[in-house]
C-alpha positions as CSV (number, residue, x, y, z in Angstrom):
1,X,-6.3,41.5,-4.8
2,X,-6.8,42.8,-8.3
3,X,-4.5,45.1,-9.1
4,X,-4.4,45.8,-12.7
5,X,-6.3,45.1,-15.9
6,X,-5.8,45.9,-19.5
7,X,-8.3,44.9,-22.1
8,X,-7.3,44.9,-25.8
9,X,-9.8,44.6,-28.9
10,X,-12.2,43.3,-26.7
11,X,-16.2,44.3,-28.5
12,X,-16.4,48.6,-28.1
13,X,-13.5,47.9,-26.3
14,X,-10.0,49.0,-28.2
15,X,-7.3,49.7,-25.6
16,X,-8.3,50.2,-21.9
17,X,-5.5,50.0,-18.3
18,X,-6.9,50.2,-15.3
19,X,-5.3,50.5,-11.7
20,X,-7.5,49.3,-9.0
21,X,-6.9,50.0,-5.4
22,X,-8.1,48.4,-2.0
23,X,-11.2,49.4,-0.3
24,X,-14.6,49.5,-2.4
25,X,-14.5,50.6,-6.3
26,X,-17.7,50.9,-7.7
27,X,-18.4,51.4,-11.5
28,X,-21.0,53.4,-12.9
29,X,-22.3,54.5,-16.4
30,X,-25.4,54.9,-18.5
31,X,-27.0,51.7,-19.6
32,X,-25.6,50.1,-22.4
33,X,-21.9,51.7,-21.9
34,X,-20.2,48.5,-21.3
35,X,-20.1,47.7,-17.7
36,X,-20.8,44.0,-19.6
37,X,-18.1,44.1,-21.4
38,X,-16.0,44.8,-18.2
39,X,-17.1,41.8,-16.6
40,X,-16.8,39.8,-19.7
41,X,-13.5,40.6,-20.1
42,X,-12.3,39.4,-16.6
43,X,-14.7,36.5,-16.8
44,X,-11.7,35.3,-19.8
45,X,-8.8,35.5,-17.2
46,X,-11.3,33.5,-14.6
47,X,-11.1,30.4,-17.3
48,X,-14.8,31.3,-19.0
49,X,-15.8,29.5,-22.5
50,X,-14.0,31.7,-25.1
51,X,-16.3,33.6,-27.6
52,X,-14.9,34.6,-30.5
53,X,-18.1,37.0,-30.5
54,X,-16.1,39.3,-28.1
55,X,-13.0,39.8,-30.7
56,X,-13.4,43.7,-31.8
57,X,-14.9,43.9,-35.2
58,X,-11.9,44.1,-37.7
59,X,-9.2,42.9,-35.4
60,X,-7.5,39.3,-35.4
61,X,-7.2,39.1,-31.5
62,X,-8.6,40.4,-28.5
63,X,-6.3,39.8,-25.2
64,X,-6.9,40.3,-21.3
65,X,-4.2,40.5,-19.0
66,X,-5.3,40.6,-15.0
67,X,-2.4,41.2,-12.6
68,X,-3.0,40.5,-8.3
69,X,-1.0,41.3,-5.6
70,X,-1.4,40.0,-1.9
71,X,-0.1,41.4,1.3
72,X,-0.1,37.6,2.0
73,X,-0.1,34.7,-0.6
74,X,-3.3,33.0,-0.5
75,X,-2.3,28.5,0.4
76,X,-4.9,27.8,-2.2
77,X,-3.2,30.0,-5.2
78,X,0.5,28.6,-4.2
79,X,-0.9,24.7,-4.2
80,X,-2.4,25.4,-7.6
81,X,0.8,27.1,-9.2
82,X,3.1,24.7,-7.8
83,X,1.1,21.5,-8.8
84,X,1.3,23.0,-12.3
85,X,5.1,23.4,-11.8
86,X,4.4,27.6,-12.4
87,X,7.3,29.7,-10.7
88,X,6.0,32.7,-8.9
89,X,9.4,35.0,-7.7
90,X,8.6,36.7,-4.4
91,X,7.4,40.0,-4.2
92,X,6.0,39.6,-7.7
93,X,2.1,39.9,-9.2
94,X,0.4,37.0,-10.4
95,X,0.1,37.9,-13.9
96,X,-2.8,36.2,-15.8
97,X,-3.6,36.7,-19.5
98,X,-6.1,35.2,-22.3
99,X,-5.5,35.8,-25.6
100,X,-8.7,34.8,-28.2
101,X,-8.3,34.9,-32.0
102,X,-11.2,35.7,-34.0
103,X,-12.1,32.4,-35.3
104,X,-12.6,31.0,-31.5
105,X,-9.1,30.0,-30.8
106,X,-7.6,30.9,-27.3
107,X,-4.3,30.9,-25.3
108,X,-3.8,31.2,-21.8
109,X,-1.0,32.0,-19.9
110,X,-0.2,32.4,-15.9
111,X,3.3,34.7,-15.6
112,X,4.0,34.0,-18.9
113,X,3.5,30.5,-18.9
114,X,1.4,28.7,-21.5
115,X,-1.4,26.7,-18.9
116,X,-4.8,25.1,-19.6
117,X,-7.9,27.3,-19.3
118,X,-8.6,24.4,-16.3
119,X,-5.8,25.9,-14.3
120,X,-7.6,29.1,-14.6
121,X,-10.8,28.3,-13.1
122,X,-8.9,26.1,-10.5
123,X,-7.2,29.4,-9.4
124,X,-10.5,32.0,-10.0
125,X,-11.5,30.3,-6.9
126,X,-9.3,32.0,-4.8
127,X,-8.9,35.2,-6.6
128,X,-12.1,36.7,-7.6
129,X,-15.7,36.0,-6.5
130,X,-18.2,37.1,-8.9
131,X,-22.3,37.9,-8.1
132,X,-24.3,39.1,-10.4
133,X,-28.0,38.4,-11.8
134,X,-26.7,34.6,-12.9
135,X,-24.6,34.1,-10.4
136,X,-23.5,30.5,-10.2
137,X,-20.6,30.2,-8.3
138,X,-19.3,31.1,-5.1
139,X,-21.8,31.0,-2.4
140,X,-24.2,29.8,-4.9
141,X,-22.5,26.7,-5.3
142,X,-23.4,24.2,-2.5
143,X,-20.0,22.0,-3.0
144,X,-18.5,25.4,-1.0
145,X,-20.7,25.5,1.6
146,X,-19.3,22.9,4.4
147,X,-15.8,24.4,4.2
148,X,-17.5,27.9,5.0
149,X,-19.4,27.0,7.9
150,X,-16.5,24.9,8.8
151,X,-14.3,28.4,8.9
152,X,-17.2,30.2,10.5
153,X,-17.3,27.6,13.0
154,X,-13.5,27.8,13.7
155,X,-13.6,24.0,13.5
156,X,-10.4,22.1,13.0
157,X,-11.7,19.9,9.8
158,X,-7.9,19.0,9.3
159,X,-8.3,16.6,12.6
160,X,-10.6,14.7,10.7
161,X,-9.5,14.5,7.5
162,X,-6.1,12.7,9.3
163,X,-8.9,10.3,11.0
164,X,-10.3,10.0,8.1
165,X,-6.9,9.1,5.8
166,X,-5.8,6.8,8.8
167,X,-8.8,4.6,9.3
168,X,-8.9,4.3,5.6
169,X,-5.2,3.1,5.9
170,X,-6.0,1.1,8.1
171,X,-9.6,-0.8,6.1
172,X,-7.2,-1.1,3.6
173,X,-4.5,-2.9,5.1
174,X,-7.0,-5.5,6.8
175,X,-8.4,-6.2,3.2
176,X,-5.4,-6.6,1.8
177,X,-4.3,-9.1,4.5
178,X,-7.6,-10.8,4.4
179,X,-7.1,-11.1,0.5
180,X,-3.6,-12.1,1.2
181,X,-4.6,-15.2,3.8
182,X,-7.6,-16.5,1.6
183,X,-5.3,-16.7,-1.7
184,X,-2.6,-18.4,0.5
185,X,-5.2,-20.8,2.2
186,X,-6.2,-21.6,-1.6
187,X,-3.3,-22.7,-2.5
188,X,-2.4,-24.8,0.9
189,X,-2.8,-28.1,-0.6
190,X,-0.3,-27.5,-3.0
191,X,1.9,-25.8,-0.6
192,X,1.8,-28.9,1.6
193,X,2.2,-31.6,-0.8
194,X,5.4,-29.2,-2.4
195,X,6.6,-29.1,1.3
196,X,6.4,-32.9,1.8
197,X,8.4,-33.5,-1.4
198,X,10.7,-31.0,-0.1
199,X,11.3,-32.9,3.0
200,X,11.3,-36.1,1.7
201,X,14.2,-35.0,-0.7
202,X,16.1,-33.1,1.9
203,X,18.5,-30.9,-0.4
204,X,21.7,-29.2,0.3
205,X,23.5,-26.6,-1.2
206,X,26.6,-27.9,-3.0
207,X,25.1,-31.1,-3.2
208,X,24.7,-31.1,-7.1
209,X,28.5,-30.8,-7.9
210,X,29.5,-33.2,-5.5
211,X,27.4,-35.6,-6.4
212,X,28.3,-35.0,-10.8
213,X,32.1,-35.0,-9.5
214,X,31.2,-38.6,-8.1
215,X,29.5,-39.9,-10.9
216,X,31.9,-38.5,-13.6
217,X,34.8,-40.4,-11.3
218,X,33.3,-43.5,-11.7
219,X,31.8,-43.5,-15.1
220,X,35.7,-42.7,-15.7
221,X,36.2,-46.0,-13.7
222,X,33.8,-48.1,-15.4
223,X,35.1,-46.9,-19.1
224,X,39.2,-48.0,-18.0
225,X,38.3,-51.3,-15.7
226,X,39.1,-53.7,-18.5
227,X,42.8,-51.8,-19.1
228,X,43.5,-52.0,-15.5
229,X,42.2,-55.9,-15.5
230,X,44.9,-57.0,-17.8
231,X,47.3,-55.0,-16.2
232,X,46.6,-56.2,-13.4
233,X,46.4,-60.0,-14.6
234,X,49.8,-59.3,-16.3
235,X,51.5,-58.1,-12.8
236,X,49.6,-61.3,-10.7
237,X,50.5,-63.8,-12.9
238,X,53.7,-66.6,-12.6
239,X,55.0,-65.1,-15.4
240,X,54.4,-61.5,-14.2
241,X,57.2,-59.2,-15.4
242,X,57.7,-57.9,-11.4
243,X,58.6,-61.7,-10.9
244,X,60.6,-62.4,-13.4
245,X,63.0,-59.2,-12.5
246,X,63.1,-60.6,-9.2
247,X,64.0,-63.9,-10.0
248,X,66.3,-62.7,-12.5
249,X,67.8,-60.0,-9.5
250,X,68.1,-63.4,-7.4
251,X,70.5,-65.8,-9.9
252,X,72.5,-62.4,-11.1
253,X,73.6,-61.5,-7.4
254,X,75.1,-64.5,-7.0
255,X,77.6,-64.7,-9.9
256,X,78.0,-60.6,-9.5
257,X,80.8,-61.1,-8.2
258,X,82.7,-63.0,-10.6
259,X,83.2,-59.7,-13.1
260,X,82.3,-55.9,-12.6
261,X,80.1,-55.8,-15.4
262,X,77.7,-58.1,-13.8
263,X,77.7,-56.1,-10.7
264,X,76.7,-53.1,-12.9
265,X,74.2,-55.1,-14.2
266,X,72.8,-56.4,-10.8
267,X,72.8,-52.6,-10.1
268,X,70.6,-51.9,-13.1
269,X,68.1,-54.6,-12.2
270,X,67.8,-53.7,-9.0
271,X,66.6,-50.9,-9.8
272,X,64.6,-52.3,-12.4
273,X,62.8,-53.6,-9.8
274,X,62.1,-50.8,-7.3
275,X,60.7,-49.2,-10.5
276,X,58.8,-52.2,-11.4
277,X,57.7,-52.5,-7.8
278,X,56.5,-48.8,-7.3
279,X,54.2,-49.5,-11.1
280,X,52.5,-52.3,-9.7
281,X,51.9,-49.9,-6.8
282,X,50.9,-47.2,-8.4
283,X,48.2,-49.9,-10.4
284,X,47.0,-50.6,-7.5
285,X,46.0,-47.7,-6.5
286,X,44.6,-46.4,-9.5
287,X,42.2,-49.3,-9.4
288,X,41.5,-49.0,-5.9
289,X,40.6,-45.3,-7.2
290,X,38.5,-45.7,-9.8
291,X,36.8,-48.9,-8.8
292,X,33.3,-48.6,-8.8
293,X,29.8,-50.1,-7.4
294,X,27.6,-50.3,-9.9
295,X,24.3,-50.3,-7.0
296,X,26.3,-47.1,-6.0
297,X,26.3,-44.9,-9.6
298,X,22.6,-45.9,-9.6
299,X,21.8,-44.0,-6.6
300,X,24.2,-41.2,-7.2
301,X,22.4,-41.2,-10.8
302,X,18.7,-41.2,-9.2
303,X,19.5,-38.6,-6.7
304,X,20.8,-36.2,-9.5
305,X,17.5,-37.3,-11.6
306,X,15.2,-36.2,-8.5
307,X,17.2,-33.2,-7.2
308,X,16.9,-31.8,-11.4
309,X,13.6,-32.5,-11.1
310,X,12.5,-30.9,-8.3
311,X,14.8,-27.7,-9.3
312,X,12.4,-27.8,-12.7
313,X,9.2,-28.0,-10.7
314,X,9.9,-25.5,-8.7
315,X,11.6,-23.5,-11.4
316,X,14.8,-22.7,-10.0
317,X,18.1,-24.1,-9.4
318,X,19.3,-27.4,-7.3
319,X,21.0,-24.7,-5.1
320,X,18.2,-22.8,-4.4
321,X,15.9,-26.1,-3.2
322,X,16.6,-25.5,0.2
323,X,15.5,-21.5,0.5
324,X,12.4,-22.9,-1.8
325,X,11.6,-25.7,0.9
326,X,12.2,-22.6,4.0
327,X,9.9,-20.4,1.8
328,X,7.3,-22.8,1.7
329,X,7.7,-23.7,5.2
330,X,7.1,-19.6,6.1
331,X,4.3,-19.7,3.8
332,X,2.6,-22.6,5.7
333,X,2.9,-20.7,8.7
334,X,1.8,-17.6,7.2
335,X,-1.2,-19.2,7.1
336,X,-1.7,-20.6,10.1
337,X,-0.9,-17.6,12.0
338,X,-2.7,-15.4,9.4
339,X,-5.9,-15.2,11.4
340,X,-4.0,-13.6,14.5
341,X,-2.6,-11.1,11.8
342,X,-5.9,-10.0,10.8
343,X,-7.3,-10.2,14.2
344,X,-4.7,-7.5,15.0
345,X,-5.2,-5.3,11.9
346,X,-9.2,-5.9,12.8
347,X,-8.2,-4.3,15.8
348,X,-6.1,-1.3,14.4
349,X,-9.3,-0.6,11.9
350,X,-12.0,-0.8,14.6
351,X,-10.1,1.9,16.6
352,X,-9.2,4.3,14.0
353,X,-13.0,4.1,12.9
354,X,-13.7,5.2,16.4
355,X,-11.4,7.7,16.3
356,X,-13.2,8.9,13.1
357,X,-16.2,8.7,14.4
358,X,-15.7,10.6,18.0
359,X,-13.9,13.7,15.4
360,X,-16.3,13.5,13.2
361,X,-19.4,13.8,15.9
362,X,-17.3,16.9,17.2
363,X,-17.3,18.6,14.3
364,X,-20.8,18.0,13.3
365,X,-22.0,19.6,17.0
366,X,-19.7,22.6,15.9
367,X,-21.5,22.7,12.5
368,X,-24.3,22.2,14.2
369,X,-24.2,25.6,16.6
370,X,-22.6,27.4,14.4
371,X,-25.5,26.9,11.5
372,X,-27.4,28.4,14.0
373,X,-25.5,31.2,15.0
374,X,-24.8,32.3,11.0
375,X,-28.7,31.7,10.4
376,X,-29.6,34.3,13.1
377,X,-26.3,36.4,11.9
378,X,-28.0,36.3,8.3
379,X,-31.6,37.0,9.4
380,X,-30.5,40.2,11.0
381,X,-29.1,41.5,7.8
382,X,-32.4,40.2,5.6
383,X,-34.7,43.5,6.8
384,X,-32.3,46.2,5.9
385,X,-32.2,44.4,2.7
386,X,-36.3,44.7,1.8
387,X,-36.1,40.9,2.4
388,X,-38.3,41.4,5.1
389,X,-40.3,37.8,4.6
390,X,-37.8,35.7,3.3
391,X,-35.9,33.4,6.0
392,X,-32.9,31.8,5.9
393,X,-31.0,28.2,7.0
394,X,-28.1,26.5,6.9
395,X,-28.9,22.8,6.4
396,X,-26.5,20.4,8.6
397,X,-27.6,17.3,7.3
398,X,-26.1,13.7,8.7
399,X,-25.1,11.6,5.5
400,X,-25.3,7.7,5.5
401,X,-21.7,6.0,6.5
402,X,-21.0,5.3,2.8
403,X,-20.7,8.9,2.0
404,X,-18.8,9.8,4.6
405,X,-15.4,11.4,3.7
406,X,-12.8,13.4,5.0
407,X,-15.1,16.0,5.6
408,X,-16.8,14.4,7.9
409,X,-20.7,13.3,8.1
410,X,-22.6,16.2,7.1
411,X,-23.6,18.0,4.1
412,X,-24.0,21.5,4.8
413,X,-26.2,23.4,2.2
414,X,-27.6,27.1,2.4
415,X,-31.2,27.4,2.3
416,X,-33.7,29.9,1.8
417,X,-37.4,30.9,1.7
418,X,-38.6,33.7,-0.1
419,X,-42.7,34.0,0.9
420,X,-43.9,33.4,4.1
421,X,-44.8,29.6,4.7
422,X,-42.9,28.8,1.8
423,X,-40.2,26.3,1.7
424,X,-36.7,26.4,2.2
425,X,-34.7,25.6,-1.3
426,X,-31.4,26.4,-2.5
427,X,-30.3,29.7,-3.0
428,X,-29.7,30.0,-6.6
429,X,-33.4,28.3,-7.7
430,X,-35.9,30.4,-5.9
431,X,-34.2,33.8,-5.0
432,X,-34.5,36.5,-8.3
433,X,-31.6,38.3,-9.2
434,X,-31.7,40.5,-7.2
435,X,-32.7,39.2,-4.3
436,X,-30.4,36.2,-4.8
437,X,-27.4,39.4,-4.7
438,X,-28.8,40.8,-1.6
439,X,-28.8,37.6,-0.1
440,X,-25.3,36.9,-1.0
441,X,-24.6,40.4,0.7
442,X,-26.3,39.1,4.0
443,X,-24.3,36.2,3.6
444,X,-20.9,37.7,3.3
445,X,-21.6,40.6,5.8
446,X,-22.6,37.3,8.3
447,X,-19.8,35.6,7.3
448,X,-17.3,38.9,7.6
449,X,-13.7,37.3,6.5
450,X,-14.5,33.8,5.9
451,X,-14.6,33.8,2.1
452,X,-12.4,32.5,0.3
453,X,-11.6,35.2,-3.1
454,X,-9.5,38.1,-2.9
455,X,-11.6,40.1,-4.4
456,X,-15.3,40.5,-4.3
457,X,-17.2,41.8,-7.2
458,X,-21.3,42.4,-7.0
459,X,-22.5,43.0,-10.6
460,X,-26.2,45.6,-10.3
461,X,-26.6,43.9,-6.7
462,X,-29.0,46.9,-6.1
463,X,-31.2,46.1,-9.1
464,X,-35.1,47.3,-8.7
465,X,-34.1,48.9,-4.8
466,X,-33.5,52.6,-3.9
467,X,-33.5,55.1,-1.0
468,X,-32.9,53.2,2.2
469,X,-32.4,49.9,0.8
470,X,-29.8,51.3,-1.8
471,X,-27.9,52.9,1.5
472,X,-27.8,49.7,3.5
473,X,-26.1,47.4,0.5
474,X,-24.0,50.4,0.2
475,X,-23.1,51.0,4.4
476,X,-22.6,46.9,4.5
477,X,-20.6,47.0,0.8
478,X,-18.3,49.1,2.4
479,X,-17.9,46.9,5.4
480,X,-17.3,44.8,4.1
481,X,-14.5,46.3,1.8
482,X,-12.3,47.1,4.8
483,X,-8.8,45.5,5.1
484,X,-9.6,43.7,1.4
485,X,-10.9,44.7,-2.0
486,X,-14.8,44.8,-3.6
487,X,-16.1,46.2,-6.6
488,X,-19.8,46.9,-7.4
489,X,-21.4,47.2,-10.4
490,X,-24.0,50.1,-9.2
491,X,-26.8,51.9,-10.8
492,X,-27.9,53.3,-7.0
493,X,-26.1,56.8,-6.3
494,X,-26.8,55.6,-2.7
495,X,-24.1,52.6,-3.3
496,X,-21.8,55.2,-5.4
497,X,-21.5,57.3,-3.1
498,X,-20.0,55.0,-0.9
499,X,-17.2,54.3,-2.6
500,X,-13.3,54.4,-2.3
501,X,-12.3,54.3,-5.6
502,X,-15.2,55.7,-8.4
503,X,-15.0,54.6,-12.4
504,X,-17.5,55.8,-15.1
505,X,-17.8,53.6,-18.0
506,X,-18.8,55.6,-21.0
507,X,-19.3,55.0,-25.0
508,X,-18.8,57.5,-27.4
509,X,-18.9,57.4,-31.1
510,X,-16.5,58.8,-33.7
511,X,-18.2,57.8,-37.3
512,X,-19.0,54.4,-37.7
513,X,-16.7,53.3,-34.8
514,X,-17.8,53.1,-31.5
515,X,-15.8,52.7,-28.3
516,X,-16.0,52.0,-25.0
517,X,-14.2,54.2,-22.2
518,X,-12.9,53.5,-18.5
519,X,-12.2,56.7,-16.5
520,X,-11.4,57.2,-12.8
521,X,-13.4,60.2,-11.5
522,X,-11.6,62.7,-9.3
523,X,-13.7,64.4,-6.2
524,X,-15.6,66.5,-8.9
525,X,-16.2,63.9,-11.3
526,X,-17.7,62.1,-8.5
527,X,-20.1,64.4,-7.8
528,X,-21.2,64.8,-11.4
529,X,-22.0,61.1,-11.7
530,X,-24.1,60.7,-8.8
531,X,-25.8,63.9,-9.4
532,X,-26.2,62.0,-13.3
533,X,-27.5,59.0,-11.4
534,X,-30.3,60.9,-9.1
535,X,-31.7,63.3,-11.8
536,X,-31.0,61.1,-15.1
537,X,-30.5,63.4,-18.2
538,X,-30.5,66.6,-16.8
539,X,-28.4,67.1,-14.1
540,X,-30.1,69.8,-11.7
541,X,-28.7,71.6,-9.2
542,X,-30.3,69.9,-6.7
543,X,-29.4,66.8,-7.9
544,X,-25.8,68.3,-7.2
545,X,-26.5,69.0,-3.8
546,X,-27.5,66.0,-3.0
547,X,-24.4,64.1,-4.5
548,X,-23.1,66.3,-2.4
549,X,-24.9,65.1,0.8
550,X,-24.2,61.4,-0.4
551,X,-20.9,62.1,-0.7
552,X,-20.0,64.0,2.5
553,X,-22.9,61.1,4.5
554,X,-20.6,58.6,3.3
């Protein structure tokens, strides 16, 4: 609830604190004293347009600082603050503050913290409600209608809100497979004809590098093949050098014996020999080695050409052909099993649109009884009122299936009819001002705890009634002020007197300067305002007696 407010510089306005307590407060003053200027004031903490108009005359800036305080922390307050990353310690007010320069500047701040004048009106929703003769928020506003039947009804709404997000889910997964399937059926020619190409070629991993190792080995083979001809004609020949060691070995060996030098030399050329012997070998194998088959290159060559150019097509590497020809393969059969997919996700959506719809129907028969148990709730409250003629509805209307939501199928507006045989019409655009406040009265008395502000304020809700109208809004004002906080703006003694907490607002002038004042009457100051309000000028003594009466009635 509101707890605090200080006002500085704000029109008559120069320094003002005020303490407010539970219960009902009601404000009271001569016309013209500033009760305005009160409301105004708030009205800049609640995220109104700043008006530089409302700067004090001679002063640079006017500033407003509201603090609240909650037994328990309203959900919608803590969701606001914590989307705007805004700490708020436990066991701590909610400290909200506007500062406006004269030339139409303005800063806002929530516990110190520089915010947007958005974030106020985001959280004014949940903090104060304001009625008054142009009241336009509140139950005034149709978009907050639903939600308050919904809580009058006791209906679960979350149930179908989850319906709601799931069969949406699920609508939006079968499109997106449907989308998926027809781009993929598109493209299936091409898929195929890649696929064939794929199989045709048959790659394998590694298959690149063995292949270039061949190649290189017998490009190597085809660049030395004239060398190892003539080396090989050389060793083949009659005159070979291998045969002419030998035959040289053969007519040593058999005069070896005839000196030792010749045995040494027989030695030496048979080793010659074995040497000789293991070259030609060893040319031998090097052009067994590094022969090659010309027909052979020329398919190792085209194999490489076609394996490169597939890798390009398909923009990737040689390597990777074979996962390309698997993805391509899975892709085919993505398609061909795509219609059982979306049969399945068909069958996901159609029952989570069931699901929707069997919630949904729920809650609209709740709506539905309880429009009609808050319609005959309100009606009993219209009499007391003077609204004697005018009827009331709550409107349960069943919207087309593309504007359903998360809230269901129903709009849910708040009707009235002023004249008898008139029509019904929304609150705001038939009802005067102060009918439209008593209405809202009959409204919230019907409705007992199921608005949403902390605190409740009724600017001149009493406007143009008195005597036993002026003590019903004040018996049902104070109803409803019990276990929360409401403050009325009041020229009816009959509503004064019914108050908690009373606060005159006065102007006085000093000179040229005039000022605006905020006091909280004790017992005896009580009495003298309300006897004020029942004689006027002169207050009489029976006009004190019967403050008195009010007083001791309420």
């Amino acid at each position: 609830m509101l707890t605090g407010l200080s006002i500085r510089n704000v029109v008559l306005i120069e320094a003002l604190d005020l303490a407010f307590p539970g219960g009902l407060g009601v404000l009271t003053g001569e016309t013209g004293a500033g009760k305005s200027i009160l409301l105004d004031s708030l009205g800049l903490v609640l995220g109104d347009r700043a008006d530089s108009g409302l700067v004090r005359a001679g002063e640079d800036v006017a500033s407003v600082t509201a603090s609240f305080e909650f037994a328990r922390r309203p959900e919608g307050v803590e969701a606001v603050l914590a989307e705007a990353a805004i700490d708020w310690e436990p066991g701590e007010p909610l400290l909200v503050r506007r500062r406006l320069r004269a030339d139409g500047g303005s800063r806002a701040y929530v516990n110190d913290q520089p915010v947007g004048v958005a974030l106020l009106r985001e959280l004014a929703r949940f903090l104060v409600e304001l009625h008054g003769q142009h009241d336009d928020r509140g139950l005034v506003n149709a978009r907050g209608h639903r939600a308050l039947l919904d809580r009058y009804a006791r209906a679960d709404a979350a149930q179908v809100a989850k319906a709601w997000d799931a069969w949406r889910a699920a609508e939006d997964a079968l499109a997106q497979a449907r989308a998926q399937v027809a781009r993929a059926a598109a493209e299936q020619d091409l898929i195929e004809a890649h696929l064939a190409e794929l199989d045709a070629l048959k790659p394998v991993a590694g298959e690149e590098e063995d292949l270039a190792l061949q190649r290189a080995a017998m490009q190597k083979g085809e660049k030395l093949s004239g060398d190892l001809n003539e080396l090989q004609h050389l060793w083949s020949g009659s005159d070979a050098p291998l045969v002419q060691l030998r035959s040289a070995a053969r007519r040593l060996d058999r005069i070896a014996g005839e000196h030792p030098l010749l045995a040494e030399a027989l030695e030496a050329l048979d080793r010659a020999v074995i040497e000789a012997g293991e070259a030609e070998d060893k040319l031998a194998a090097a052009a067994e080695a590094l022969a090659h088959d010309p027909a052979l290159l020329d398919r190792i060559e085209t194999r490489l050409f076609d394996l490169r150019a597939a890798a390009r097509k398909h923009g990737c590497t040689v390597d990777d052909l074979p996962a390309r020809r698997d993805a391509l393969h899975a892709a085919l059969q993505a398609i061909e099993g795509g219609e059982a997919q979306i049969a399945g996700l068909a069958r996901v959506a159609m029952d989570a649109g069931l699901d929707y719809r069997a919630k949904a129907e729920a809650l609209s028969v709740q709506r539905a009884e309880a429009a009609r148990k808050l319609d005959r709730a309100v009606a009993a409250e219209l009499a007391p009122l003077r609204l004697d003629a005018a009827r009331f509805h709550t409107a349960v209307v069943r919207l087309p299936e593309e504007r359903w939501s998360a809230q269901g199928m129903d709009a849910v507006e708040f009707l009235i009819s002023t004249n008898p045989g008139s029509d019904f019409a929304p609150l705001g655009k038939i009802a005067s001002g102060g009918e439209l406040s008593r209405f809202i009265l009959a409204l919230k008395v019907a409705l007992a705890e199921e608005g949403g502000a902390a605190t409740v304020i009724f600017d001149e809700i009493d406007r143009g009634v008195g005597g036993a109208v002026a003590s019903a809004i004040g018996e049902r004002l104070a109803r409803l002020a019990r276990g929360g906080q409401l403050l009325a703006v009041t020229h009816s003694p009959q509503v004064a007197a019914r108050g908690d907490a009373h606060y005159l607002i006065a102007k006085s002038s000093e000179g040229t300067v005039t000022r605006t004042s905020v006091s909280k009457l004790d017992a005896a100051g009580r009495k003298e305002e309300i006897a004020r309000m029942l004689s006027g000028a002169e207050v009489t003594k029976e006009a004190r007696a019967q403050a008195s009466r009010l007083l001791e009635q309420a």
